[in-house]
N, CA, C and O atoms as a CHARMM CRD file, in Angstrom:
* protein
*
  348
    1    1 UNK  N    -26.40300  38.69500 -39.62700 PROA 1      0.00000
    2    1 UNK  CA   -26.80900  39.10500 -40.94200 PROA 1      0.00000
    3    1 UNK  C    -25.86200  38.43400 -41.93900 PROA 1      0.00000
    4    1 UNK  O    -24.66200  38.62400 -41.73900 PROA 1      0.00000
    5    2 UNK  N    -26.23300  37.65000 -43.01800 PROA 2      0.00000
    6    2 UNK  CA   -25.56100  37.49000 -43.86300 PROA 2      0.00000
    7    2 UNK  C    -26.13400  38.15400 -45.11400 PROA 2      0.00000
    8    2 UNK  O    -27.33300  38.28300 -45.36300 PROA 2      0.00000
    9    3 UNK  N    -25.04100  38.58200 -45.91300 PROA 3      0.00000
   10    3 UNK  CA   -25.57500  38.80100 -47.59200 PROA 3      0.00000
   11    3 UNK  C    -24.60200  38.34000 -48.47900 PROA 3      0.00000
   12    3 UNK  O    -23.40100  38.60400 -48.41200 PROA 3      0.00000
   13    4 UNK  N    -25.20400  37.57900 -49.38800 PROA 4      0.00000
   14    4 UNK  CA   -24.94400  36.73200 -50.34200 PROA 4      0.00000
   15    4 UNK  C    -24.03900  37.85400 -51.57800 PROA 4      0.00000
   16    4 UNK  O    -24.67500  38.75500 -52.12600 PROA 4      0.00000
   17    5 UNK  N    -22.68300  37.65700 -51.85700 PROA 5      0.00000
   18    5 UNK  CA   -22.14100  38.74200 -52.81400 PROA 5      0.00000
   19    5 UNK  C    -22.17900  38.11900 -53.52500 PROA 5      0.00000
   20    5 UNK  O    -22.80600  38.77700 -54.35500 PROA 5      0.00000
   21    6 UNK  N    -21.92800  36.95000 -54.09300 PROA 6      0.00000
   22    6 UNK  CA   -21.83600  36.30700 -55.40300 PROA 6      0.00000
   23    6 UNK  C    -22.48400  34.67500 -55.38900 PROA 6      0.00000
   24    6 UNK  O    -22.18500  34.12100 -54.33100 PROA 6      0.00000
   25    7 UNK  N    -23.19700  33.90200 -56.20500 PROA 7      0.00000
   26    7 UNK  CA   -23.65700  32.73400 -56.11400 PROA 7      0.00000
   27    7 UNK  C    -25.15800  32.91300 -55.94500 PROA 7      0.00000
   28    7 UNK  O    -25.82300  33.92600 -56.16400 PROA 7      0.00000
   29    8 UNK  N    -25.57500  31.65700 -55.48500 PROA 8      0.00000
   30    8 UNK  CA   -26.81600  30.71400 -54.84200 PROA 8      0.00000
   31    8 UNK  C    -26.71700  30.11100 -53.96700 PROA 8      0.00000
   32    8 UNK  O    -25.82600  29.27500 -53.81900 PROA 8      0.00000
   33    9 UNK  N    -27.81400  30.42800 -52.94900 PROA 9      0.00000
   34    9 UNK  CA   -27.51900  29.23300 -51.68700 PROA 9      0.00000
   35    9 UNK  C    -28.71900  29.14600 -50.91100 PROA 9      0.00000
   36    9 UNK  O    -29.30100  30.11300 -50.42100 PROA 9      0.00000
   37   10 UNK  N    -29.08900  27.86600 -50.81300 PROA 10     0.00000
   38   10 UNK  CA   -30.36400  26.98700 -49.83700 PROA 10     0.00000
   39   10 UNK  C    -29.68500  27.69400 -48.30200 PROA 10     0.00000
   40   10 UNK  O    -28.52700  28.02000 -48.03900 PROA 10     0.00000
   41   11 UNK  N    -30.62400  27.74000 -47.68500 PROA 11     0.00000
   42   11 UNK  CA   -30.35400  27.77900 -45.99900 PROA 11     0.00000
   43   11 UNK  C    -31.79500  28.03200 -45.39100 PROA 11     0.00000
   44   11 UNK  O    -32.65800  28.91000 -45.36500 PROA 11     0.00000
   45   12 UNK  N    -31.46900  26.29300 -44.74600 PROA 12     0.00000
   46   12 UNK  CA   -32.84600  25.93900 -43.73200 PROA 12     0.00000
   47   12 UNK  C    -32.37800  26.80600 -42.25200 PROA 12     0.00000
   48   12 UNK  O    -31.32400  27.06100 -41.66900 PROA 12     0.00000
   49   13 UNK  N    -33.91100  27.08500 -42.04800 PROA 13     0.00000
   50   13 UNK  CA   -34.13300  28.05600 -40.22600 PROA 13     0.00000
   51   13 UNK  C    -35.01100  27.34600 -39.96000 PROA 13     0.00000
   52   13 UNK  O    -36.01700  26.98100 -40.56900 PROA 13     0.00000
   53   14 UNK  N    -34.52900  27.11000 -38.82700 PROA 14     0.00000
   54   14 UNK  CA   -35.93400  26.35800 -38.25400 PROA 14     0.00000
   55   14 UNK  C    -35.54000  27.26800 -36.65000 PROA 14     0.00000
   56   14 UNK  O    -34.82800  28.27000 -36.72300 PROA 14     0.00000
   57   15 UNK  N    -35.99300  26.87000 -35.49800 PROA 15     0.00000
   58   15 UNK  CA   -36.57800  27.13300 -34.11800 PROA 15     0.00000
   59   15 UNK  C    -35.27600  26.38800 -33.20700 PROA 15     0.00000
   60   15 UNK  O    -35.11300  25.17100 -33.29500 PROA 15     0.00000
   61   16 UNK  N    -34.74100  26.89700 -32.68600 PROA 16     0.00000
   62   16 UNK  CA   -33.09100  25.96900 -31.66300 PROA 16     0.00000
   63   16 UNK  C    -34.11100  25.22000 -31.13800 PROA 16     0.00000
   64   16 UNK  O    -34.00100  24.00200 -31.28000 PROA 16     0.00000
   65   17 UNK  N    -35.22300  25.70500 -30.48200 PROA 17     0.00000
   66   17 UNK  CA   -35.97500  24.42700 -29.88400 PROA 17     0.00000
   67   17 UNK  C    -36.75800  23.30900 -30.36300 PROA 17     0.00000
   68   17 UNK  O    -37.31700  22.39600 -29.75500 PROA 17     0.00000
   69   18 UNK  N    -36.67500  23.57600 -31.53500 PROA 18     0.00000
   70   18 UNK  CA   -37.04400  22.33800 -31.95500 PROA 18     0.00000
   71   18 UNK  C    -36.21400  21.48500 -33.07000 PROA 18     0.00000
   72   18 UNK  O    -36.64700  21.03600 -34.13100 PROA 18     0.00000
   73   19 UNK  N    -34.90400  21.38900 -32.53300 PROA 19     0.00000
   74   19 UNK  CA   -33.43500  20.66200 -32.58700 PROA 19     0.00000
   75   19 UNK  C    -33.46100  19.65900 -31.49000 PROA 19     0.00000
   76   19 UNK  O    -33.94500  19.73800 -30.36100 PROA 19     0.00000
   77   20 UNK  N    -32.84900  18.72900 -32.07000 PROA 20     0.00000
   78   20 UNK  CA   -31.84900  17.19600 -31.08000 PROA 20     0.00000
   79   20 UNK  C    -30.90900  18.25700 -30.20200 PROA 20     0.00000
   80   20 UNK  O    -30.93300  19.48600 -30.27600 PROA 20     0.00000
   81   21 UNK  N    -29.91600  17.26300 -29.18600 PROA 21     0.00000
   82   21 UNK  CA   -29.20900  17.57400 -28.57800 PROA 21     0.00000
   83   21 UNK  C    -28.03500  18.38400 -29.37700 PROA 21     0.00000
   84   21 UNK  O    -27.60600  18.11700 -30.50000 PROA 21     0.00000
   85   22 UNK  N    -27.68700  19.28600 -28.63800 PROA 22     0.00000
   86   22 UNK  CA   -26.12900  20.37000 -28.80700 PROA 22     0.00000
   87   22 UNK  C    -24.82200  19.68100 -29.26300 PROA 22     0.00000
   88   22 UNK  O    -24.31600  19.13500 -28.28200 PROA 22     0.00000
   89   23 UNK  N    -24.31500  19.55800 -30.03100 PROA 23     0.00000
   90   23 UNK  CA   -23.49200  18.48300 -30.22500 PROA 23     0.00000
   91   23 UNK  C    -21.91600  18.87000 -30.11300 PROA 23     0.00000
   92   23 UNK  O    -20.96600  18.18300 -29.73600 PROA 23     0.00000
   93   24 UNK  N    -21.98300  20.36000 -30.62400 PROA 24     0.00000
   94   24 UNK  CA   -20.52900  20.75300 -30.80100 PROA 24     0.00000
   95   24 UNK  C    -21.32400  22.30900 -30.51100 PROA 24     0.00000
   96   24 UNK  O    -22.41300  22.75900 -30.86500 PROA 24     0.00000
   97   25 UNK  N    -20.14500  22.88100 -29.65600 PROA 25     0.00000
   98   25 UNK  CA   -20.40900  24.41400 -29.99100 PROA 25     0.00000
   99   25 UNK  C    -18.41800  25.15900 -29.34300 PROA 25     0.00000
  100   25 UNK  O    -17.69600  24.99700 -28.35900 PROA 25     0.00000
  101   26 UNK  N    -18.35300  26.08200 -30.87800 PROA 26     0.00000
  102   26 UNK  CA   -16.90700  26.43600 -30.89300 PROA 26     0.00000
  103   26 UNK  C    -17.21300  27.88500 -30.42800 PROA 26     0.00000
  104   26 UNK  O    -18.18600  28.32700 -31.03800 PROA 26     0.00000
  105   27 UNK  N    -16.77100  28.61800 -29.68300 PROA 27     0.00000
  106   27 UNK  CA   -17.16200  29.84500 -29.17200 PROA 27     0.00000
  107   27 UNK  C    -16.03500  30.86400 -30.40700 PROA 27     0.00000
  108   27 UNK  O    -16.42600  31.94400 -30.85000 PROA 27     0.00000
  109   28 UNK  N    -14.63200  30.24600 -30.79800 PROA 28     0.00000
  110   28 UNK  CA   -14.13600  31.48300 -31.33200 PROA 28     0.00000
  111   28 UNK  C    -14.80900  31.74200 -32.45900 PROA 28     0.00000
  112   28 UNK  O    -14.68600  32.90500 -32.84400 PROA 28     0.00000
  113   29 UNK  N    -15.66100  30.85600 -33.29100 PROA 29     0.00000
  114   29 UNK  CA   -16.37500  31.28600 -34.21700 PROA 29     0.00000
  115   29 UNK  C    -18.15800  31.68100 -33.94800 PROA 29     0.00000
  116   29 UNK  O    -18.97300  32.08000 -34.78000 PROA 29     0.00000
  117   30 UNK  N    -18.34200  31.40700 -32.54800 PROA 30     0.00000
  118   30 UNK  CA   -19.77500  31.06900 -32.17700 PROA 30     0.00000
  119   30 UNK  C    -20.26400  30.84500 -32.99000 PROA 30     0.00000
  120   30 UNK  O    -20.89800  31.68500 -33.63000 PROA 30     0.00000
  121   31 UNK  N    -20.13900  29.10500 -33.43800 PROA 31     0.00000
  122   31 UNK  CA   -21.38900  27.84400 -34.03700 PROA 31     0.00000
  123   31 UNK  C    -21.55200  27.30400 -33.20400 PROA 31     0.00000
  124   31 UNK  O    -20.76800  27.11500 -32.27400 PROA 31     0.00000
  125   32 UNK  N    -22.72800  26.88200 -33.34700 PROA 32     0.00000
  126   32 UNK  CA   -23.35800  25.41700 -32.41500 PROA 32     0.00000
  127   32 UNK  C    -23.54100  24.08400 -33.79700 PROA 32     0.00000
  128   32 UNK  O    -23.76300  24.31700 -34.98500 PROA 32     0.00000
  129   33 UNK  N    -23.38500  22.90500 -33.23300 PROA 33     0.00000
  130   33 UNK  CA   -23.87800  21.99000 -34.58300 PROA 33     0.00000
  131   33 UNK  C    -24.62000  21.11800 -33.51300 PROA 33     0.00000
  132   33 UNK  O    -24.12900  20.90100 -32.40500 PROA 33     0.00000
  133   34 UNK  N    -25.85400  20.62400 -33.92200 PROA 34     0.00000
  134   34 UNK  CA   -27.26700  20.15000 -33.45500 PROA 34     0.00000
  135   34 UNK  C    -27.38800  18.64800 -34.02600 PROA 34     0.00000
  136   34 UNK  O    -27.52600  18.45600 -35.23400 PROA 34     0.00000
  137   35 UNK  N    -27.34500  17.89000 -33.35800 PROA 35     0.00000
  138   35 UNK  CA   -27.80200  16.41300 -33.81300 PROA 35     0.00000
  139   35 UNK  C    -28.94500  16.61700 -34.77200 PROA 35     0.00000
  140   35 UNK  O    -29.77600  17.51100 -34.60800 PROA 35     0.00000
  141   36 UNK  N    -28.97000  15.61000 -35.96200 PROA 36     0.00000
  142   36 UNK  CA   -30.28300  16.09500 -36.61300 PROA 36     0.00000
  143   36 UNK  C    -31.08400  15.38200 -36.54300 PROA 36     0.00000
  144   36 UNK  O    -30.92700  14.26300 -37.03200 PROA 36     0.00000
  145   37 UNK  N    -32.57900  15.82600 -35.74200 PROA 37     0.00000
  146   37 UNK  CA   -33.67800  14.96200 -35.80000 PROA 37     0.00000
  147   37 UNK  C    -34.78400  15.07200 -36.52600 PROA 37     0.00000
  148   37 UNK  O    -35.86900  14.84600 -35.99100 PROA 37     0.00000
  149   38 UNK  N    -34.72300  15.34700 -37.53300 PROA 38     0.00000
  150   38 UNK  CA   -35.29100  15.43400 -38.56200 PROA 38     0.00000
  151   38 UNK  C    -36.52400  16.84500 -38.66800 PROA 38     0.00000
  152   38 UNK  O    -37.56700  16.78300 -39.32000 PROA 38     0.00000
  153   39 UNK  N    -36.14000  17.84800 -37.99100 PROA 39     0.00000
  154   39 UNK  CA   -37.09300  18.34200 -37.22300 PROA 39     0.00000
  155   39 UNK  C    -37.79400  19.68100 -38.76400 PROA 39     0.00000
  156   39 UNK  O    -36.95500  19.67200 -39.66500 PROA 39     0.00000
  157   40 UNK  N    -38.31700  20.09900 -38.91300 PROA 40     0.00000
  158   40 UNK  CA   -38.99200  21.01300 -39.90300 PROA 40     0.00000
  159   40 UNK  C    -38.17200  21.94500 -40.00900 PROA 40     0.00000
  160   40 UNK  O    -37.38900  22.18600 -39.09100 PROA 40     0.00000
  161   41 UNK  N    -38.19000  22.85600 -41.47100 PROA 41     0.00000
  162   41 UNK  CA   -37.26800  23.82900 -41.69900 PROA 41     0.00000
  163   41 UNK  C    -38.10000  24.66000 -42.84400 PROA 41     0.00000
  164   41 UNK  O    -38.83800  24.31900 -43.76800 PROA 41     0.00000
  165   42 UNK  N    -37.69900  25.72100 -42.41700 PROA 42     0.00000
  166   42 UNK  CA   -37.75500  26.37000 -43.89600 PROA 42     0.00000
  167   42 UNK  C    -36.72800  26.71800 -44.84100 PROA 42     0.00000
  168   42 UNK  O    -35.70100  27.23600 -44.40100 PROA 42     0.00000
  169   43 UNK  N    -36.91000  26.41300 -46.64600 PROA 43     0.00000
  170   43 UNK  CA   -36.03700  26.68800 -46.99800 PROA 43     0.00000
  171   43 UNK  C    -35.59300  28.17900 -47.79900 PROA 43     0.00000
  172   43 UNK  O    -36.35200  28.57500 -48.68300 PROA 43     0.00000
  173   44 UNK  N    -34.56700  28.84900 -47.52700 PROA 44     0.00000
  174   44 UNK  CA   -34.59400  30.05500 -48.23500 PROA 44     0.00000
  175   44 UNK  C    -33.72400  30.11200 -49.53600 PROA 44     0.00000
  176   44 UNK  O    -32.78100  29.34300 -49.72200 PROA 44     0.00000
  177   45 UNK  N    -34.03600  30.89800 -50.25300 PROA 45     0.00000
  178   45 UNK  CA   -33.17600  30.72800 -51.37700 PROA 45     0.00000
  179   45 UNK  C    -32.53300  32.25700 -51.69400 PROA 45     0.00000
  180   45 UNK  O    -33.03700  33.29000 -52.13400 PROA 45     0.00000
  181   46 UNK  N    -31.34100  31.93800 -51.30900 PROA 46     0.00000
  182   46 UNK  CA   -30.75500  33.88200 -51.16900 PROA 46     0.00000
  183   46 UNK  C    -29.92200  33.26200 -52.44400 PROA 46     0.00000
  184   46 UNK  O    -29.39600  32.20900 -52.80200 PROA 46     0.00000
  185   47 UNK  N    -30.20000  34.90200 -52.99200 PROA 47     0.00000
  186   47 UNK  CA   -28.89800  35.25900 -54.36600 PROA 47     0.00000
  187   47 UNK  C    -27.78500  36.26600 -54.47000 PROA 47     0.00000
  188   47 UNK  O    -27.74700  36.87900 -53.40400 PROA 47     0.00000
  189   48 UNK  N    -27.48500  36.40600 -54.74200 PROA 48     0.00000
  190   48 UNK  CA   -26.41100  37.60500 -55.22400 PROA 48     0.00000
  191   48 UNK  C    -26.86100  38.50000 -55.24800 PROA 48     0.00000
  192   48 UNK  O    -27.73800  38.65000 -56.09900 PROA 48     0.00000
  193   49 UNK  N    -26.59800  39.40900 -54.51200 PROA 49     0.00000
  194   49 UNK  CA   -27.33100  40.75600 -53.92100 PROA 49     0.00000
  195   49 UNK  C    -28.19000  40.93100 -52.06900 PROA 49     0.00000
  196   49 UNK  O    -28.34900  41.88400 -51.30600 PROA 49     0.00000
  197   50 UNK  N    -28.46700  39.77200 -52.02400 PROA 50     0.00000
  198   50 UNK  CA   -29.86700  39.52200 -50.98500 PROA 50     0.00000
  199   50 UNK  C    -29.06200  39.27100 -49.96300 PROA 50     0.00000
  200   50 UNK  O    -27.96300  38.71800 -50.00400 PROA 50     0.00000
  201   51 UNK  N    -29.84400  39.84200 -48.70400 PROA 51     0.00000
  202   51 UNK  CA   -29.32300  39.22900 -47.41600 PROA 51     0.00000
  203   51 UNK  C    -30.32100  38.82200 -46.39300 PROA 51     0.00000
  204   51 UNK  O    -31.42700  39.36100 -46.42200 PROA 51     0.00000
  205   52 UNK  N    -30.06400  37.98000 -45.54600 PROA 52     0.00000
  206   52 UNK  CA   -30.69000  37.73100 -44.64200 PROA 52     0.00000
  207   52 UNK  C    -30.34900  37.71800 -43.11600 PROA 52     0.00000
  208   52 UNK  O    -29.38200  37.12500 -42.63800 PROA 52     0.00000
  209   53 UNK  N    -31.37600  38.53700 -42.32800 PROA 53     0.00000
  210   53 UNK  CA   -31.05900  38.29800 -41.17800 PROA 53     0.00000
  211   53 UNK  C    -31.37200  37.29200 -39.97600 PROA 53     0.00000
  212   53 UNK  O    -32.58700  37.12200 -39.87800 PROA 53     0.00000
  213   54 UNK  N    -30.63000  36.57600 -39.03200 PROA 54     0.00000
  214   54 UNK  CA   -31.23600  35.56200 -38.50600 PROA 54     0.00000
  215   54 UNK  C    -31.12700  36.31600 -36.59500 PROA 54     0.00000
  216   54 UNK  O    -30.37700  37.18900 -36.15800 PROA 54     0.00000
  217   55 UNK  N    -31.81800  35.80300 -36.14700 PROA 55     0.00000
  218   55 UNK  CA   -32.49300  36.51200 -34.51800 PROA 55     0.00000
  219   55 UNK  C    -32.01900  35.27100 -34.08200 PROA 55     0.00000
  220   55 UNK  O    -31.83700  34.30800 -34.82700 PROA 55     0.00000
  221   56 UNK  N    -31.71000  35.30300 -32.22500 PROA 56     0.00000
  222   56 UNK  CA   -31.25100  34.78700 -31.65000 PROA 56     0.00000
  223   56 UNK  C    -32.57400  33.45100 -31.55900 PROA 56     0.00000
  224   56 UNK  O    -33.73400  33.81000 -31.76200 PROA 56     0.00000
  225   57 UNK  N    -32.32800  32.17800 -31.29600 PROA 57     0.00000
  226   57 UNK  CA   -33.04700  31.16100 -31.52800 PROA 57     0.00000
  227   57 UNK  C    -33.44000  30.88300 -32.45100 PROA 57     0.00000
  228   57 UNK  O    -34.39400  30.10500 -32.44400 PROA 57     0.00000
  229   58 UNK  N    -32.90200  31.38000 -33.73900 PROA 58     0.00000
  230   58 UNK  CA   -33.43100  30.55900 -34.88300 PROA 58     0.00000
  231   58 UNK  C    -31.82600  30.35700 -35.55200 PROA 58     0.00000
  232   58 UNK  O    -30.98600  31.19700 -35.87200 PROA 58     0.00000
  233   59 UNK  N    -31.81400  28.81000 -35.60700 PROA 59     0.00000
  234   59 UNK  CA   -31.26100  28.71400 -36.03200 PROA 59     0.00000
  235   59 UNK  C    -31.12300  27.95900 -37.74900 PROA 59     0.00000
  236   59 UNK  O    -32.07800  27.31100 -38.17600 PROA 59     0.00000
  237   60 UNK  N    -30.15200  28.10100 -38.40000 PROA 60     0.00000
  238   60 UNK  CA   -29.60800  27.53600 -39.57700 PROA 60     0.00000
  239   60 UNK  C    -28.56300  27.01000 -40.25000 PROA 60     0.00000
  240   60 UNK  O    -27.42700  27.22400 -39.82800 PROA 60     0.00000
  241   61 UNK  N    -28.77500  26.22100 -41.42800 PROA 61     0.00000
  242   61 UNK  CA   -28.46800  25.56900 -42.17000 PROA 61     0.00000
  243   61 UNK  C    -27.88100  25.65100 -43.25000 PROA 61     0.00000
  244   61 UNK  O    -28.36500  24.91000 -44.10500 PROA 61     0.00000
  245   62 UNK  N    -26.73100  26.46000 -43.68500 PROA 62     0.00000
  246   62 UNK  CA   -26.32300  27.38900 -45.05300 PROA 62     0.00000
  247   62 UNK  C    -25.81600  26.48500 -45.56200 PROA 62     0.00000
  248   62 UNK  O    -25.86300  25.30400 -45.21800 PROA 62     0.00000
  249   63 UNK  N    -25.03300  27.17400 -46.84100 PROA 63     0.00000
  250   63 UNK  CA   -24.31900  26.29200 -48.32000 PROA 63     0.00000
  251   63 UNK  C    -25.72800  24.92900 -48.88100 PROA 63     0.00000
  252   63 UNK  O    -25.50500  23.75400 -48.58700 PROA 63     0.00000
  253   64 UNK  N    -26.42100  25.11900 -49.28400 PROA 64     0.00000
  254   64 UNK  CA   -26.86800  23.97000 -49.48600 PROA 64     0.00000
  255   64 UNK  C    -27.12800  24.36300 -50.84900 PROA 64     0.00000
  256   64 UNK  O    -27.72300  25.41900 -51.06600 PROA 64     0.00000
  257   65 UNK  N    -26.66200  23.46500 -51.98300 PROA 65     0.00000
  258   65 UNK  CA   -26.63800  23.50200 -53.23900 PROA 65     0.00000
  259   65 UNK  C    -27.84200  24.08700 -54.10800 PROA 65     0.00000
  260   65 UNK  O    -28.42900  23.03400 -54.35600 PROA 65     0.00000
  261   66 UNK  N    -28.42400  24.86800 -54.59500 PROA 66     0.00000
  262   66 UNK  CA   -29.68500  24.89400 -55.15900 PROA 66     0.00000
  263   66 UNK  C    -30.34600  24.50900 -56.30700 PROA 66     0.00000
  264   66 UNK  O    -31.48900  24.14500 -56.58300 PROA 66     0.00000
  265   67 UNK  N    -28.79400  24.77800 -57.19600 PROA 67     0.00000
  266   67 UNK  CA   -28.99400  24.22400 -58.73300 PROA 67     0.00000
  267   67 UNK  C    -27.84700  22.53400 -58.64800 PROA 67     0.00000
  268   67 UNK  O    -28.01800  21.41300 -58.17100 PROA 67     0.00000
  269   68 UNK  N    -26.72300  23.22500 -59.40100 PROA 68     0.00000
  270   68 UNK  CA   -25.53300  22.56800 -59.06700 PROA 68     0.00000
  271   68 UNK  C    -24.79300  23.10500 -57.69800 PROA 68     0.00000
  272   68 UNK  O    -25.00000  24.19200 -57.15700 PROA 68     0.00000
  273   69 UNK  N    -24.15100  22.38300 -57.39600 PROA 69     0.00000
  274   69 UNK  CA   -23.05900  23.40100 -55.85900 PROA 69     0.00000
  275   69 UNK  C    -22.08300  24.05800 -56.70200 PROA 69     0.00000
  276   69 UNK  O    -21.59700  23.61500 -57.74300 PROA 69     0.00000
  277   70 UNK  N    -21.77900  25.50900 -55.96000 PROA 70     0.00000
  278   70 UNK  CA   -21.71500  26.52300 -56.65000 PROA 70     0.00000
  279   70 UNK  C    -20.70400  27.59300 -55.70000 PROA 70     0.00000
  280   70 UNK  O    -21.09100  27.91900 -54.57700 PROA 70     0.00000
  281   71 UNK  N    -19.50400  28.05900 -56.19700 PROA 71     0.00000
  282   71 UNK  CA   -18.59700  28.80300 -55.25700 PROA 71     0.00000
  283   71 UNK  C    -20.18500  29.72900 -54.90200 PROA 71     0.00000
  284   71 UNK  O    -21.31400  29.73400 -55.39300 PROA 71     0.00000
  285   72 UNK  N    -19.38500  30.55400 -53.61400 PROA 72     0.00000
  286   72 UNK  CA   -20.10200  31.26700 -52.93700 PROA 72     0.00000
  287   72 UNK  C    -19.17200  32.61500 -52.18600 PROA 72     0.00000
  288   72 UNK  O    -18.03600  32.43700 -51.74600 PROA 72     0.00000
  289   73 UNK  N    -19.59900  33.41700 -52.15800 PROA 73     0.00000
  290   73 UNK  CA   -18.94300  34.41100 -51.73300 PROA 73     0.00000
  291   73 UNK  C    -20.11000  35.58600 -50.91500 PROA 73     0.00000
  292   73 UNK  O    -21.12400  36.18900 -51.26500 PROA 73     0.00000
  293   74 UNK  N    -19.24100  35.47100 -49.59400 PROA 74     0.00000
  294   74 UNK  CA   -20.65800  36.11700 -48.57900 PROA 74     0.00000
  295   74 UNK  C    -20.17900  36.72500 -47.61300 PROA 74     0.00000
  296   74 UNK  O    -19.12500  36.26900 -47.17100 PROA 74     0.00000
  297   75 UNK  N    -20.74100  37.90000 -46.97400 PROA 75     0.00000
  298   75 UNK  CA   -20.34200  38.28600 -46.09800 PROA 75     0.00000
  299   75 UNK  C    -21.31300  38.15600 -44.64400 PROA 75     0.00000
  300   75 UNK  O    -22.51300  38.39700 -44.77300 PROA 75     0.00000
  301   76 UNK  N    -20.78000  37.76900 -43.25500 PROA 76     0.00000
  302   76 UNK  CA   -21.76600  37.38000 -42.46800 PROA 76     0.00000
  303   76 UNK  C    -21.08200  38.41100 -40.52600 PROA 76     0.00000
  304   76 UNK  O    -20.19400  38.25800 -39.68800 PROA 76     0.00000
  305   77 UNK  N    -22.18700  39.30200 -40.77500 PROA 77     0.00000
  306   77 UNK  CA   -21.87000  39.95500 -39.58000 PROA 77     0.00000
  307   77 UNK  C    -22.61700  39.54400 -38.35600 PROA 77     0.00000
  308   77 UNK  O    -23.78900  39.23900 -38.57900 PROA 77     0.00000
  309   78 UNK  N    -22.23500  39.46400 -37.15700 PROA 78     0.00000
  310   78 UNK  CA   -22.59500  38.92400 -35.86600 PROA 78     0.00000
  311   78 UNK  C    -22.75100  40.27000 -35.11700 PROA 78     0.00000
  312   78 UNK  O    -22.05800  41.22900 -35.45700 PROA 78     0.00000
  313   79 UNK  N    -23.73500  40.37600 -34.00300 PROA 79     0.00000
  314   79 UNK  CA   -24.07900  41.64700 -33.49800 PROA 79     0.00000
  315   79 UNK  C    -24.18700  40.52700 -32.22500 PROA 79     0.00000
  316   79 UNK  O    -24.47400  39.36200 -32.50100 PROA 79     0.00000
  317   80 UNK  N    -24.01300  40.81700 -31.22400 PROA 80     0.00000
  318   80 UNK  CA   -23.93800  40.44000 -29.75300 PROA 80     0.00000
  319   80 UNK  C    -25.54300  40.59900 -29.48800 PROA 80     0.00000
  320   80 UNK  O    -26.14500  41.60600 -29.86100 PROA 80     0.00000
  321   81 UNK  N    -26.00500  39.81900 -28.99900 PROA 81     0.00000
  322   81 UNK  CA   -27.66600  39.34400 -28.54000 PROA 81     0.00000
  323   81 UNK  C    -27.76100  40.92200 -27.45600 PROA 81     0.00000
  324   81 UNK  O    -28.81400  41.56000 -27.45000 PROA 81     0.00000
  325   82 UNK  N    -26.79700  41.29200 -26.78200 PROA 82     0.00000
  326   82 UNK  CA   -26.56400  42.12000 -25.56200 PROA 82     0.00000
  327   82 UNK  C    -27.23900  43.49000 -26.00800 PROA 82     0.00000
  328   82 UNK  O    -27.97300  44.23500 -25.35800 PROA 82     0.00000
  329   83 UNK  N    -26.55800  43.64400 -27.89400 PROA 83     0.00000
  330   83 UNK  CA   -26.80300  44.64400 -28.42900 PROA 83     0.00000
  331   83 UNK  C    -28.11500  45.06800 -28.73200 PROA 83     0.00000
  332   83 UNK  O    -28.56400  46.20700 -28.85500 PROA 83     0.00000
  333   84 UNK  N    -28.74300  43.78600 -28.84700 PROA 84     0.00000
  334   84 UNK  CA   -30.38100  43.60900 -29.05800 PROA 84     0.00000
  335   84 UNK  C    -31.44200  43.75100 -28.19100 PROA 84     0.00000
  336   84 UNK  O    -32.59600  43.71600 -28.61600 PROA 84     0.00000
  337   85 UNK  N    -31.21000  43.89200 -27.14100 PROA 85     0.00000
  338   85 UNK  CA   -31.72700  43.86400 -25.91700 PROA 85     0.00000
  339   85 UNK  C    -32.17300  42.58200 -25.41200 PROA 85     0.00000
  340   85 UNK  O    -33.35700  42.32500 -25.19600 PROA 85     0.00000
  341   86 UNK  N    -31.10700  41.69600 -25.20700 PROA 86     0.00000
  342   86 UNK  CA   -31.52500  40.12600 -24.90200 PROA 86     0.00000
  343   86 UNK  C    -30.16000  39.69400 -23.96900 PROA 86     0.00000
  344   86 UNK  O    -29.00200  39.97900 -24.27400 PROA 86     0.00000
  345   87 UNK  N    -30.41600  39.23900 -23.24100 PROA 87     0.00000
  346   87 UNK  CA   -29.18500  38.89900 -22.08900 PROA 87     0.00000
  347   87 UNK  C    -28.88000  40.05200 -21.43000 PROA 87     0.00000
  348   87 UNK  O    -28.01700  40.05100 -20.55200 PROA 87     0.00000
């Protein structure tokens, strides 16, 4: 879950499976970064106030400028897939 406390911000989701190869993945922060093959996205436009939640296999694309690039201030909680009933 992220929610946006202060700012604007683009962030494409698209499908993990329909991503290039795995390129980097850091477990103490659990990111993955995905070769980009140009593959379809949607774009969201969260504001100040709004949050969004993202489900296991979809992944995304945050900070992306909407107007001008723009500090940002956000808070982003992680819930274990385990918790969800998945794994």
């Amino acid at each position: 879950m992220q929610f946006l406390i202060a700012g604007i911000e683009g962030i494409d989701v698209t499908a993990v499976e329909s991503l290039g190869e795995q390129t980097v993945f850091k477990p103490e922060s659990d990111t993955q970064k995905f070769a980009d093959n140009g593959a379809p996205a949607t774009r969201l436009i969260l504001r100040a106030g709004e949050f969004l939640v993202l489900m296991p296999g979809e992944a995304h694309r945050p900070k992306i400028a909407v107007q001008e690039p723009a500090r940002l201030k956000k808070l982003v909680v992680k819930i274990p897939a385990k918790l969800l009933g998945e794994g």
